[in-house]
PQR file with spaces between the fields and no chain letter, atoms N, CA, C, O and H, PARSE charges and radii, in Angstrom:
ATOM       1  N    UNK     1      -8.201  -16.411   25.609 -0.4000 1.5000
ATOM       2  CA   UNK     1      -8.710  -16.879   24.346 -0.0000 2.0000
ATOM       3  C    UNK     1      -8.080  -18.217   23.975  0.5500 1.7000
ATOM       4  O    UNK     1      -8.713  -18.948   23.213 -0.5500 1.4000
ATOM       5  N    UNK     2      -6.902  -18.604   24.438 -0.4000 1.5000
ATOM       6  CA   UNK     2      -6.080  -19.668   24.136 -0.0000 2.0000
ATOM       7  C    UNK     2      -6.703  -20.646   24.523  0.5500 1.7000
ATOM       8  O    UNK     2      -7.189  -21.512   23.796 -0.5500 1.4000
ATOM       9  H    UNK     2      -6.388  -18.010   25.057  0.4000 1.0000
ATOM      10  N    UNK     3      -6.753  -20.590   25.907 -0.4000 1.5000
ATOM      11  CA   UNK     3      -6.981  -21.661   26.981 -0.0000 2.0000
ATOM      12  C    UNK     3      -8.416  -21.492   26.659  0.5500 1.7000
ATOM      13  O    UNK     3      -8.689  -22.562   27.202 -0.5500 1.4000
ATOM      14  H    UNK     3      -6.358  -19.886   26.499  0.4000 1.0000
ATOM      15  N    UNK     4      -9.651  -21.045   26.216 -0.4000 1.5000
ATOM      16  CA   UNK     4     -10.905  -21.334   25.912 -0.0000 2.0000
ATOM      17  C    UNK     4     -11.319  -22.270   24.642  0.5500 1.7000
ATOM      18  O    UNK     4     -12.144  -23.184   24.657 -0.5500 1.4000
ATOM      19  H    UNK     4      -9.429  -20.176   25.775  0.4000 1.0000
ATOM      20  N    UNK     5     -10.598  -21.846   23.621 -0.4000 1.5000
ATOM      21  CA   UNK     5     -10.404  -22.220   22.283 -0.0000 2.0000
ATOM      22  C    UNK     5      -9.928  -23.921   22.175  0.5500 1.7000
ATOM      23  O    UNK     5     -10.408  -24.847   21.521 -0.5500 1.4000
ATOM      24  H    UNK     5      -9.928  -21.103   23.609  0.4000 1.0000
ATOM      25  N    UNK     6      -8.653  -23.846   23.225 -0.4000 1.5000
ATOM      26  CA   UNK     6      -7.914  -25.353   23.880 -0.0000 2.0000
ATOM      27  C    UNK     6      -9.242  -26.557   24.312  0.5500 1.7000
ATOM      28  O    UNK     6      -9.500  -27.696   23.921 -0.5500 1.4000
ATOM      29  H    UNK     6      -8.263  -23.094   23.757  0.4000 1.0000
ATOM      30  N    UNK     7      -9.925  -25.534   25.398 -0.4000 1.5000
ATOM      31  CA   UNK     7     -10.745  -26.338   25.919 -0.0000 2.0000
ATOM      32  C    UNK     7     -12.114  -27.055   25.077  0.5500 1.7000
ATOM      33  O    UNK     7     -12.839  -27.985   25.434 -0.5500 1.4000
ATOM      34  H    UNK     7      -9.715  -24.609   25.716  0.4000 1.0000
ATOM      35  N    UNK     8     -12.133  -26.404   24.101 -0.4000 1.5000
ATOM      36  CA   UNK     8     -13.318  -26.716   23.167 -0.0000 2.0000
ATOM      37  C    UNK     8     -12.757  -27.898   22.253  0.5500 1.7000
ATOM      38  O    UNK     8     -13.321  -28.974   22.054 -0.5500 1.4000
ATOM      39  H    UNK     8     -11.545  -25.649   23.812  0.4000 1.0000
ATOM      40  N    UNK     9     -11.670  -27.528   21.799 -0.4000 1.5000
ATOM      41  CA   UNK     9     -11.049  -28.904   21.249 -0.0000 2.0000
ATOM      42  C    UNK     9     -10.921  -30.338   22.071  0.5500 1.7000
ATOM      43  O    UNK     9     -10.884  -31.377   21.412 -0.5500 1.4000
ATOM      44  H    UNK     9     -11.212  -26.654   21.961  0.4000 1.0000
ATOM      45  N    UNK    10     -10.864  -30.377   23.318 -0.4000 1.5000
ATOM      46  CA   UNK    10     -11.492  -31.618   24.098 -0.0000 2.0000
ATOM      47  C    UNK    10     -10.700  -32.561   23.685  0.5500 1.7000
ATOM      48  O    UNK    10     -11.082  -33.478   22.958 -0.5500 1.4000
ATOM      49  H    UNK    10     -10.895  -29.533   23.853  0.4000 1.0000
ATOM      50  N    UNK    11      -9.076  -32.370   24.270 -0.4000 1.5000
ATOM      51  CA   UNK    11      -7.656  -33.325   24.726 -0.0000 2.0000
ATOM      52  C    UNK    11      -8.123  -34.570   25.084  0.5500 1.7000
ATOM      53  O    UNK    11      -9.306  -34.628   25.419 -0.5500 1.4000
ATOM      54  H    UNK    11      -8.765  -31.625   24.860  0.4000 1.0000
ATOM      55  N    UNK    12      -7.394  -35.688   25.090 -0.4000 1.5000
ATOM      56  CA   UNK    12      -7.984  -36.620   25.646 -0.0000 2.0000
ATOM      57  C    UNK    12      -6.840  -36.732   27.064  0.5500 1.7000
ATOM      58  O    UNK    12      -6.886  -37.233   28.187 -0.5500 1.4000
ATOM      59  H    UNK    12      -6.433  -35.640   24.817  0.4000 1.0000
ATOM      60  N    UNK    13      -5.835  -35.948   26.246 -0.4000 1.5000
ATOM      61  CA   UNK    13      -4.450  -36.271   27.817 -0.0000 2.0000
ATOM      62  C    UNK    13      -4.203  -35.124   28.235  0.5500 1.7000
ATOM      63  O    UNK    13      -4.597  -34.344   27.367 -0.5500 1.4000
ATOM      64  H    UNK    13      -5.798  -35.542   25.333  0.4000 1.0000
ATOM      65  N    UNK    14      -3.498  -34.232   29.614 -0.4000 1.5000
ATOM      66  CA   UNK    14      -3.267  -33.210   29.798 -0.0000 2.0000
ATOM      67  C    UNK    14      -2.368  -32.357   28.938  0.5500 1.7000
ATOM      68  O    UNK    14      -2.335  -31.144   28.727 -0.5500 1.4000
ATOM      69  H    UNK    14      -3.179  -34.865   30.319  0.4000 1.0000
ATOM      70  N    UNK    15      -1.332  -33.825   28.318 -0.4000 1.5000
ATOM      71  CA   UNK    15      -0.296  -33.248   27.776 -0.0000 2.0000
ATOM      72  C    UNK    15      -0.557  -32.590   26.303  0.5500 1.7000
ATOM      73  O    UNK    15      -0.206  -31.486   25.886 -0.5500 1.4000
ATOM      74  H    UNK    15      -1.358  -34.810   28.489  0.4000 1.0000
ATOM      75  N    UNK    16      -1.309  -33.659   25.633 -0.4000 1.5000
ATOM      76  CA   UNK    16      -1.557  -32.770   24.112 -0.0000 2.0000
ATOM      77  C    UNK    16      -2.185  -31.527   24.375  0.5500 1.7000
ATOM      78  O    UNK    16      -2.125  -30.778   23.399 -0.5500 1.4000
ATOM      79  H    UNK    16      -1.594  -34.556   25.971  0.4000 1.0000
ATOM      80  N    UNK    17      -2.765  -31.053   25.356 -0.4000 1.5000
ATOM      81  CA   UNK    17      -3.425  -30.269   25.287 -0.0000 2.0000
ATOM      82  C    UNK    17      -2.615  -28.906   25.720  0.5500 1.7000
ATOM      83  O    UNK    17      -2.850  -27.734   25.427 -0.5500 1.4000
ATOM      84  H    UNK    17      -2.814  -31.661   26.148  0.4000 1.0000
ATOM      85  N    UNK    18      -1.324  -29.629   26.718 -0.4000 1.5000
ATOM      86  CA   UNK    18      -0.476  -28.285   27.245 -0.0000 2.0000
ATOM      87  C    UNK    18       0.385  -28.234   26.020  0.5500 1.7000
ATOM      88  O    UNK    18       0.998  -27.184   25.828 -0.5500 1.4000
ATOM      89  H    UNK    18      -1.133  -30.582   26.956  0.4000 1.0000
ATOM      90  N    UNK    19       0.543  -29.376   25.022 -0.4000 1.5000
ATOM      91  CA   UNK    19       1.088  -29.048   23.738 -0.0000 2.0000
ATOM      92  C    UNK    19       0.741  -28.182   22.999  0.5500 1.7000
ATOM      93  O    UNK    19       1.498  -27.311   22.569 -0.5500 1.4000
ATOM      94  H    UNK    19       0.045  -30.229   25.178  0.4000 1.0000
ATOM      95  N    UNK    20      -0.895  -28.322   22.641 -0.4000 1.5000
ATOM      96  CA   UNK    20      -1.430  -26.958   21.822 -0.0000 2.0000
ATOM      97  C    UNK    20      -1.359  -25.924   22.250  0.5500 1.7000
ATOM      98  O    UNK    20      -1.042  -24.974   21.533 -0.5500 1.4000
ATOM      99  H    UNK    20      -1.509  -29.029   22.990  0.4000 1.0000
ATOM     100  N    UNK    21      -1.635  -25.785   23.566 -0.4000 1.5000
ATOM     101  CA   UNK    21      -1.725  -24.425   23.920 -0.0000 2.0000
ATOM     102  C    UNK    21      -0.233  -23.907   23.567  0.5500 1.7000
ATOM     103  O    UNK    21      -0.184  -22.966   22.775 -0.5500 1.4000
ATOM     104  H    UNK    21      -1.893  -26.556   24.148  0.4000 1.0000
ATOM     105  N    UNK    22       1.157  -24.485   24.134 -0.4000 1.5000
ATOM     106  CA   UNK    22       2.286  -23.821   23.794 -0.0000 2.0000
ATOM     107  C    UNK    22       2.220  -23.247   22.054  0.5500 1.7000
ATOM     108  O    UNK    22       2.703  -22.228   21.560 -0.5500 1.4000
ATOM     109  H    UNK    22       1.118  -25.249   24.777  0.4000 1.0000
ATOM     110  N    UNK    23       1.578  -24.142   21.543 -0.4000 1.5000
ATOM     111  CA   UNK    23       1.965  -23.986   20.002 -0.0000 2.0000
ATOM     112  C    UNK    23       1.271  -22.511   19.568  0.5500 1.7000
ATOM     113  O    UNK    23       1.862  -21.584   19.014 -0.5500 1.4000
ATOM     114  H    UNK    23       1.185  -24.970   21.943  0.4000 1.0000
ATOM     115  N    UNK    24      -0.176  -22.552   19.980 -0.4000 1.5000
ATOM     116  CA   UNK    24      -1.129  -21.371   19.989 -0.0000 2.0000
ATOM     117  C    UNK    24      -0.220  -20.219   20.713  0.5500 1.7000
ATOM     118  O    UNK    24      -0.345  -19.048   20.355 -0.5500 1.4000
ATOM     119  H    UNK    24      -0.656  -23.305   20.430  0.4000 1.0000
ATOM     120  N    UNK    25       0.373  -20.459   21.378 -0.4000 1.5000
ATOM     121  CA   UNK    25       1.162  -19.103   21.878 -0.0000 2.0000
ATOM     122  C    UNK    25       2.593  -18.543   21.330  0.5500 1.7000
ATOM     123  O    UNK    25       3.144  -17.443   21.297 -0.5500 1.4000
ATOM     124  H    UNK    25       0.474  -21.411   21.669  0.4000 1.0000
ATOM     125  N    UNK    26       2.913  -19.903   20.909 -0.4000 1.5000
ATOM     126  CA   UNK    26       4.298  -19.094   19.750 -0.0000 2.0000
ATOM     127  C    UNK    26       3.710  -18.990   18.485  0.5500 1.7000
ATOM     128  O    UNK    26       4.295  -18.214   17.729 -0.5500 1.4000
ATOM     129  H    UNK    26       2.465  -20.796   20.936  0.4000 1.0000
ATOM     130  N    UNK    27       2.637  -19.598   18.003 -0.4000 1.5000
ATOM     131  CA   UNK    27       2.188  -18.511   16.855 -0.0000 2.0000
ATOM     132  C    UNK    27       1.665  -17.247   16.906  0.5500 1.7000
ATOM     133  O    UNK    27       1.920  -16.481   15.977 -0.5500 1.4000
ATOM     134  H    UNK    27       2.162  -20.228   18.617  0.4000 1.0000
ATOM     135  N    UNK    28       0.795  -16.789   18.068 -0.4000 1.5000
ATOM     136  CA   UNK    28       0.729  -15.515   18.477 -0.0000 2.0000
ATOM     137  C    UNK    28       1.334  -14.681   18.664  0.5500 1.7000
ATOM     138  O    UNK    28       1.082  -13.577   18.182 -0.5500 1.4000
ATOM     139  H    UNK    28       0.588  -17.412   18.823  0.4000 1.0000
ATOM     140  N    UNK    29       2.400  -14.933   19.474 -0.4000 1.5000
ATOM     141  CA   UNK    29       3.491  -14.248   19.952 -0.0000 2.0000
ATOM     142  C    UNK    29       4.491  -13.875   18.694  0.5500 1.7000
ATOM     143  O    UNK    29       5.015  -12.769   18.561 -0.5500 1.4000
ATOM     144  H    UNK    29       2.605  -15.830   19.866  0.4000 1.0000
ATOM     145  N    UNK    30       4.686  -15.114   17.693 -0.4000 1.5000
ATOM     146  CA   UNK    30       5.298  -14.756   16.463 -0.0000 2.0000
ATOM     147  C    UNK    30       4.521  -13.653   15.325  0.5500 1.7000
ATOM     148  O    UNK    30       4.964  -13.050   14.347 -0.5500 1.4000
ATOM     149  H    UNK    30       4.261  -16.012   17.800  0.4000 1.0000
ATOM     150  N    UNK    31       3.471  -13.698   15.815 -0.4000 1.5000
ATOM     151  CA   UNK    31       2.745  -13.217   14.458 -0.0000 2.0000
ATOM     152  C    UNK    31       2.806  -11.704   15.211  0.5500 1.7000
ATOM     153  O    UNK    31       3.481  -10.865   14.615 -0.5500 1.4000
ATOM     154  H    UNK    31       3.111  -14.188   16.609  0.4000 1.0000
ATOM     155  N    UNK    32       2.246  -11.342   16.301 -0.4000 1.5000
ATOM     156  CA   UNK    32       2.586  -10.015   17.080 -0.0000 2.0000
ATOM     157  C    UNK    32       3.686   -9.210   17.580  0.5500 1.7000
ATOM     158  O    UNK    32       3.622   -8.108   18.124 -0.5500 1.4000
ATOM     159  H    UNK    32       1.697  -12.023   16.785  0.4000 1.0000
ATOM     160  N    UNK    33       5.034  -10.150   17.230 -0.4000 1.5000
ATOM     161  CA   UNK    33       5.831   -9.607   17.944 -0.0000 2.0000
ATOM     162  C    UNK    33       6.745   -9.500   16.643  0.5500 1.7000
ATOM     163  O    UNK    33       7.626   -8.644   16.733 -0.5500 1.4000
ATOM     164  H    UNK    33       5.085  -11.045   16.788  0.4000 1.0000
ATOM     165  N    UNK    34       6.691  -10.264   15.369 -0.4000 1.5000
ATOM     166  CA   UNK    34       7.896  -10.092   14.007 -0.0000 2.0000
ATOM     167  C    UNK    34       6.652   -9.700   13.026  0.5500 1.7000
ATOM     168  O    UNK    34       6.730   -8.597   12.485 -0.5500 1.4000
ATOM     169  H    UNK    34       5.975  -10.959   15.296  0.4000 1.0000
ATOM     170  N    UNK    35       5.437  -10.561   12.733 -0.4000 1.5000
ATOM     171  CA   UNK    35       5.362   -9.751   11.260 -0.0000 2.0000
ATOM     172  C    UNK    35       4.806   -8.614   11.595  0.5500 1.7000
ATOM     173  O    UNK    35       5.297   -7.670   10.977 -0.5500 1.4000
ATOM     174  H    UNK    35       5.374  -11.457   13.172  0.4000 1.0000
ATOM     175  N    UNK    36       4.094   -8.371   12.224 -0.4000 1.5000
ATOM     176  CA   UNK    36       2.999   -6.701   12.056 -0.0000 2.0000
ATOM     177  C    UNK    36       4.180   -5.651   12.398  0.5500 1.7000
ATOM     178  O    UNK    36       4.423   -4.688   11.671 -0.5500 1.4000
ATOM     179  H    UNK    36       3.695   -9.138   12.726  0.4000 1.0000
ATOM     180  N    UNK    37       4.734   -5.880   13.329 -0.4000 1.5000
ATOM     181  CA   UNK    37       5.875   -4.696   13.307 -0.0000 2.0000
ATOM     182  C    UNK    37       6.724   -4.451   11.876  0.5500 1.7000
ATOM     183  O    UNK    37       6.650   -3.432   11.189 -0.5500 1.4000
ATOM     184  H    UNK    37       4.537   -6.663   13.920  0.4000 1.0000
ATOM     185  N    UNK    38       7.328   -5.318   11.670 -0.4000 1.5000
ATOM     186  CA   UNK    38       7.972   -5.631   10.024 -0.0000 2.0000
ATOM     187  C    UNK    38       7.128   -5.107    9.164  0.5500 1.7000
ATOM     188  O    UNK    38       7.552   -4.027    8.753 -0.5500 1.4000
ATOM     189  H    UNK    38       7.388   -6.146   12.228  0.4000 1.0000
ATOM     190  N    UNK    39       6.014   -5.439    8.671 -0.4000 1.5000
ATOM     191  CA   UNK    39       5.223   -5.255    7.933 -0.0000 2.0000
ATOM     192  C    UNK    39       4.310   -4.022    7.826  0.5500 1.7000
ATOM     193  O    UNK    39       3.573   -3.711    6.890 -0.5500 1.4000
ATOM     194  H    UNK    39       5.669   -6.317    9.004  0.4000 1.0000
ATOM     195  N    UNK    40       4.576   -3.235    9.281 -0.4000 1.5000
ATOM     196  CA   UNK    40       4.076   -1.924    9.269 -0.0000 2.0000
ATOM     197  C    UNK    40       2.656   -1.008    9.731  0.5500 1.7000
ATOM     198  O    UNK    40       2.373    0.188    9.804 -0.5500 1.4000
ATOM     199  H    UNK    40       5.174   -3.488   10.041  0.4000 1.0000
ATOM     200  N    UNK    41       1.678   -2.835   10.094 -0.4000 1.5000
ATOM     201  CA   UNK    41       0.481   -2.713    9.801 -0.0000 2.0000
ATOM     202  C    UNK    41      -0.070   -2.701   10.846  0.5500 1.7000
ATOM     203  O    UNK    41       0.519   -3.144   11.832 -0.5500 1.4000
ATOM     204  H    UNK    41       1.907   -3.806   10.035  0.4000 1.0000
ATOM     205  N    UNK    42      -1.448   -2.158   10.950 -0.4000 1.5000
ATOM     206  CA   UNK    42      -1.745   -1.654   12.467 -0.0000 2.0000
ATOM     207  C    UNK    42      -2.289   -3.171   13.641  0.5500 1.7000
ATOM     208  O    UNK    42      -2.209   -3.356   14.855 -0.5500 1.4000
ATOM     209  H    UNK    42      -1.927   -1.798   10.150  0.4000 1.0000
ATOM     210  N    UNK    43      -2.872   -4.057   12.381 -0.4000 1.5000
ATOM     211  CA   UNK    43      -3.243   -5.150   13.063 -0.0000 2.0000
ATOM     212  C    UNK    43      -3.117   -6.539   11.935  0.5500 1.7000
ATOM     213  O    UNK    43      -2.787   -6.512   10.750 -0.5500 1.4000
ATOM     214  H    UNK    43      -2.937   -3.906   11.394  0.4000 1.0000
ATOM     215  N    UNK    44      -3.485   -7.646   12.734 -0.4000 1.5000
ATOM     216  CA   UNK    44      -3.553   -8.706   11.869 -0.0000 2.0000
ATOM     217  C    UNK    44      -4.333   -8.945   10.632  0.5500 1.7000
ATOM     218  O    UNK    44      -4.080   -9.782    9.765 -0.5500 1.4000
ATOM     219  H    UNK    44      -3.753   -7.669   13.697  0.4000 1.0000
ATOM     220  N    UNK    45      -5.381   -8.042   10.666 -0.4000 1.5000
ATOM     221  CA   UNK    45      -6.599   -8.646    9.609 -0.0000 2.0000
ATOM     222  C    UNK    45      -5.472   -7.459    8.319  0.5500 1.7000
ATOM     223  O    UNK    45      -5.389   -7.761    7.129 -0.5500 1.4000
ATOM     224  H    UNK    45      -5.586   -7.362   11.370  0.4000 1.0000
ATOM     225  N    UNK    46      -4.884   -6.428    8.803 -0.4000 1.5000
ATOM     226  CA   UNK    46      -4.541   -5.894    7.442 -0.0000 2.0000
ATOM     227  C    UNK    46      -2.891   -6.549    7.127  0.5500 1.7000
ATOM     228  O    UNK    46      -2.342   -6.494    6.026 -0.5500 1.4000
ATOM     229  H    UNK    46      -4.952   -6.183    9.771  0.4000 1.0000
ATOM     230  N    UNK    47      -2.352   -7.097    8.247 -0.4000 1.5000
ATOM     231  CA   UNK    47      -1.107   -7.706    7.675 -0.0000 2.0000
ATOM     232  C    UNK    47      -1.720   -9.241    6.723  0.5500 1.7000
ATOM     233  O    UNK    47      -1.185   -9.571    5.664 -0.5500 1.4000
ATOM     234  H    UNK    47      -2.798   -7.142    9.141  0.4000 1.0000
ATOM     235  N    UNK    48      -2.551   -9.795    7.161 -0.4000 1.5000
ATOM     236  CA   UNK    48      -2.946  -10.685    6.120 -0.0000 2.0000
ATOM     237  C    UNK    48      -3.549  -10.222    4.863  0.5500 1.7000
ATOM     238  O    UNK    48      -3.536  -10.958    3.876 -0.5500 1.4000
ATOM     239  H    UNK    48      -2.986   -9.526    8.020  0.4000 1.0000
ATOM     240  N    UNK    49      -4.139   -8.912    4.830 -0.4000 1.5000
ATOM     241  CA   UNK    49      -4.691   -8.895    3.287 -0.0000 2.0000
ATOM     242  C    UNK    49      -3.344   -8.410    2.584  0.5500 1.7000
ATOM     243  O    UNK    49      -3.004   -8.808    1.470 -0.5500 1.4000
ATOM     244  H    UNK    49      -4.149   -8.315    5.631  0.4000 1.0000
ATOM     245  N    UNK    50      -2.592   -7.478    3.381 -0.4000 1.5000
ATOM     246  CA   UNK    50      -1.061   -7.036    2.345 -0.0000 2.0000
ATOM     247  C    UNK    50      -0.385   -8.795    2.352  0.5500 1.7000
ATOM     248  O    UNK    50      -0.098   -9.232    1.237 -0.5500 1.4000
ATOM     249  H    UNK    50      -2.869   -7.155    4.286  0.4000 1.0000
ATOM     250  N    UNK    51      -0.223   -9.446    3.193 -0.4000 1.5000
ATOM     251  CA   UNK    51       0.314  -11.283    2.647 -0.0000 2.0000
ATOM     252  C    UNK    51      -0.170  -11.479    1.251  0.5500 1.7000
ATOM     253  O    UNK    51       0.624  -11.587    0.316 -0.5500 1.4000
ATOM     254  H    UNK    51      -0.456   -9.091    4.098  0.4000 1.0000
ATOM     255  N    UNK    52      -1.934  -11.541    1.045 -0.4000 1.5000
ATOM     256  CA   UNK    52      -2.334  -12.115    0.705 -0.0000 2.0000
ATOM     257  C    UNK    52      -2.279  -11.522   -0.918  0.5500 1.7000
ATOM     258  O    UNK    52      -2.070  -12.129   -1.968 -0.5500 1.4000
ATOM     259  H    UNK    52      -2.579  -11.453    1.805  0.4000 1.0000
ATOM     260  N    UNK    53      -2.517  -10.291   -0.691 -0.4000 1.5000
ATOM     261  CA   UNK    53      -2.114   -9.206   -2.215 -0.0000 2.0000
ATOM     262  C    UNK    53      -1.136   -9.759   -2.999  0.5500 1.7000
ATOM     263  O    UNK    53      -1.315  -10.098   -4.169 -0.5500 1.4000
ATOM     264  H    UNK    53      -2.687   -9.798    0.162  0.4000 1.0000
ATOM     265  N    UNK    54      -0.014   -9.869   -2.338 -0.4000 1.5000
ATOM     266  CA   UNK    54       1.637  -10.248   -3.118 -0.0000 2.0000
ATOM     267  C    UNK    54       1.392  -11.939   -3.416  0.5500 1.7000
ATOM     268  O    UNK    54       0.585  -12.583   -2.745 -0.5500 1.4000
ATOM     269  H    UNK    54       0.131   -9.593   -1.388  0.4000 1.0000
ATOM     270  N    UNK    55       1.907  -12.324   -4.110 -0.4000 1.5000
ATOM     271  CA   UNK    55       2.375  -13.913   -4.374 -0.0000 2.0000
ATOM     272  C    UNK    55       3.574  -14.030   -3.019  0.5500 1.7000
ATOM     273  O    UNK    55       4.415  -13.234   -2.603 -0.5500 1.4000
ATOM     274  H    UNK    55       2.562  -11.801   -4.655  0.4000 1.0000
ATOM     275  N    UNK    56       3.207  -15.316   -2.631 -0.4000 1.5000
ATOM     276  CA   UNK    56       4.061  -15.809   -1.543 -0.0000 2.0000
ATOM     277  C    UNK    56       5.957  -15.627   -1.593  0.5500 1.7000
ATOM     278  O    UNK    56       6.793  -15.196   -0.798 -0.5500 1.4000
ATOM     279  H    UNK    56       2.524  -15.963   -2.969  0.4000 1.0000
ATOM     280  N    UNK    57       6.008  -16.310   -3.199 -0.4000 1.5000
ATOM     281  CA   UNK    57       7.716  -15.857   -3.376 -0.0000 2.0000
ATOM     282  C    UNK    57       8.200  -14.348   -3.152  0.5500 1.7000
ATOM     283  O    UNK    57       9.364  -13.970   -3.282 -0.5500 1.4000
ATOM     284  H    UNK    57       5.329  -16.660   -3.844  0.4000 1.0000
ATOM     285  N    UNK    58       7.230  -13.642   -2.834 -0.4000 1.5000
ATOM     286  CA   UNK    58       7.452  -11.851   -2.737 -0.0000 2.0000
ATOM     287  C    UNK    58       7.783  -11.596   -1.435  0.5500 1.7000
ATOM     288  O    UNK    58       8.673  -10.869   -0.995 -0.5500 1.4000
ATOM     289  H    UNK    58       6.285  -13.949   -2.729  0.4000 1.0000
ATOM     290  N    UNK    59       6.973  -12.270   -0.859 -0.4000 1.5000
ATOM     291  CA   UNK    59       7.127  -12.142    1.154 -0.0000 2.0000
ATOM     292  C    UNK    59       8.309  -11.963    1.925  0.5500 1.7000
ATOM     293  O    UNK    59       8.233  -11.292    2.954 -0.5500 1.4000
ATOM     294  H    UNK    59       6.250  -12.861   -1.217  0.4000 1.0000
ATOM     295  N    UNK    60       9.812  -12.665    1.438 -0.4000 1.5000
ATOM     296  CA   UNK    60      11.168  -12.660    1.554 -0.0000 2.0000
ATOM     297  C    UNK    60      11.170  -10.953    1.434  0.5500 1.7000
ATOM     298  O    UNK    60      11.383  -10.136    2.330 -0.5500 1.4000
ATOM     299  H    UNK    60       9.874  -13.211    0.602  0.4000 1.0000
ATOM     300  N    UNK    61      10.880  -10.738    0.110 -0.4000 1.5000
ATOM     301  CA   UNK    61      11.218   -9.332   -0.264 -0.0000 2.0000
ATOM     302  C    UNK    61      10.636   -8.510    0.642  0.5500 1.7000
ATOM     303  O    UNK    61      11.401   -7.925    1.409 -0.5500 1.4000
ATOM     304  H    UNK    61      10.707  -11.402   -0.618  0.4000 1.0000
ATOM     305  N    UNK    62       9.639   -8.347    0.730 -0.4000 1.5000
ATOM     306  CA   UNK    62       8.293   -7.807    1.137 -0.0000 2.0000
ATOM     307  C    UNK    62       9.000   -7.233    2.819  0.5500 1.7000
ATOM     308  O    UNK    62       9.375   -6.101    3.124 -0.5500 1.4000
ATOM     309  H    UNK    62       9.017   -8.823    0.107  0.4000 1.0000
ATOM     310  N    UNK    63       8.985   -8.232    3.483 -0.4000 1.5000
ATOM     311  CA   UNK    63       9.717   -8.621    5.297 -0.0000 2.0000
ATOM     312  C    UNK    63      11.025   -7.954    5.046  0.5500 1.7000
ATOM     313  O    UNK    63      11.123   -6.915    5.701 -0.5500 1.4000
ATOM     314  H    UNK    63       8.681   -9.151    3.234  0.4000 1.0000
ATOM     315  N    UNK    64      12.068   -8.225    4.298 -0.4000 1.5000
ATOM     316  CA   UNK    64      13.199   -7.672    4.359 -0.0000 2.0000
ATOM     317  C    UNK    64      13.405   -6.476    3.793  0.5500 1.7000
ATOM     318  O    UNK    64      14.586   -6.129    3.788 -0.5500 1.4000
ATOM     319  H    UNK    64      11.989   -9.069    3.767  0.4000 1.0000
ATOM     320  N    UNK    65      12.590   -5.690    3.286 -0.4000 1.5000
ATOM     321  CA   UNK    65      12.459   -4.452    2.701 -0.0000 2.0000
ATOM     322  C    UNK    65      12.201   -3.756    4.259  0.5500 1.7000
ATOM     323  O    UNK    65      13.026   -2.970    4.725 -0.5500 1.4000
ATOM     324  H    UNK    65      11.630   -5.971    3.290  0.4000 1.0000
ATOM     325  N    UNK    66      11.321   -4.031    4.784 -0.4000 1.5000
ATOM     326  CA   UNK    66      10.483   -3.634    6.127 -0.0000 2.0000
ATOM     327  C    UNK    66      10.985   -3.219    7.349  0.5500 1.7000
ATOM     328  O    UNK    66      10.868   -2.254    8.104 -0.5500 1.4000
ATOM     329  H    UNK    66      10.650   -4.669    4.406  0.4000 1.0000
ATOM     330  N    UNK    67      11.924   -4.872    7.258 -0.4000 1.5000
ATOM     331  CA   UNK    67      13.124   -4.476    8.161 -0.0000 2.0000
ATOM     332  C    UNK    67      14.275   -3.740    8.185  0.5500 1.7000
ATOM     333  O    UNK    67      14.837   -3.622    9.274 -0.5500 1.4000
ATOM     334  H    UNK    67      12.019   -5.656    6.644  0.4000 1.0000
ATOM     335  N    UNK    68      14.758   -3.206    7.194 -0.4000 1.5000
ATOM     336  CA   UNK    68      15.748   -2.449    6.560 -0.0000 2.0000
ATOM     337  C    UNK    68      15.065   -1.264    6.974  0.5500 1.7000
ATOM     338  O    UNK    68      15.806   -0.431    7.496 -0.5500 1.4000
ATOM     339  H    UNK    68      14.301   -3.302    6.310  0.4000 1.0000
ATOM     340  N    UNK    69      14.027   -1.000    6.899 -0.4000 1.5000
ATOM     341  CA   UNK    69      13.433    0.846    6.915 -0.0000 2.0000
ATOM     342  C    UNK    69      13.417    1.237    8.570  0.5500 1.7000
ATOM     343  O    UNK    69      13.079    2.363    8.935 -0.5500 1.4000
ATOM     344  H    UNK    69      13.425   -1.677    6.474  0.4000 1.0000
């Protein structure tokens, strides 16, 4: 999905493009591997609506409550 998504955006150099892709993969990897576990939730679409419920200054709380349990 990375490398398809990459290719549609249409790099002009090899390198920006092996740039995005790294970037696309530590946000994935971050978002699958710390918040949904933390947060409890079975997948992404419901860890973003519980994000999106709370006001942002809550999220500290929210994550570190999570991790504590």
């Amino acid at each position: 999905m990375i490398d398809f998504t990459t290719l549609i955006e249409d790099y002009r150099r090899k390198s920006s493009m092996q740039i995005s892709i790294m970037k696309k993969i530590f946000f994935f990897m971050f978002v699958n591997t710390l918040l949904i576990p933390i947060l409890a939730t079975t997948g992404l679409n419901e860890t973003l609506k519980k994000l999106n419920k709370d006001k942002i200054l809550n999220w500290p709380n929210i994550i570190s409550a999570q991790l504590m349990a």
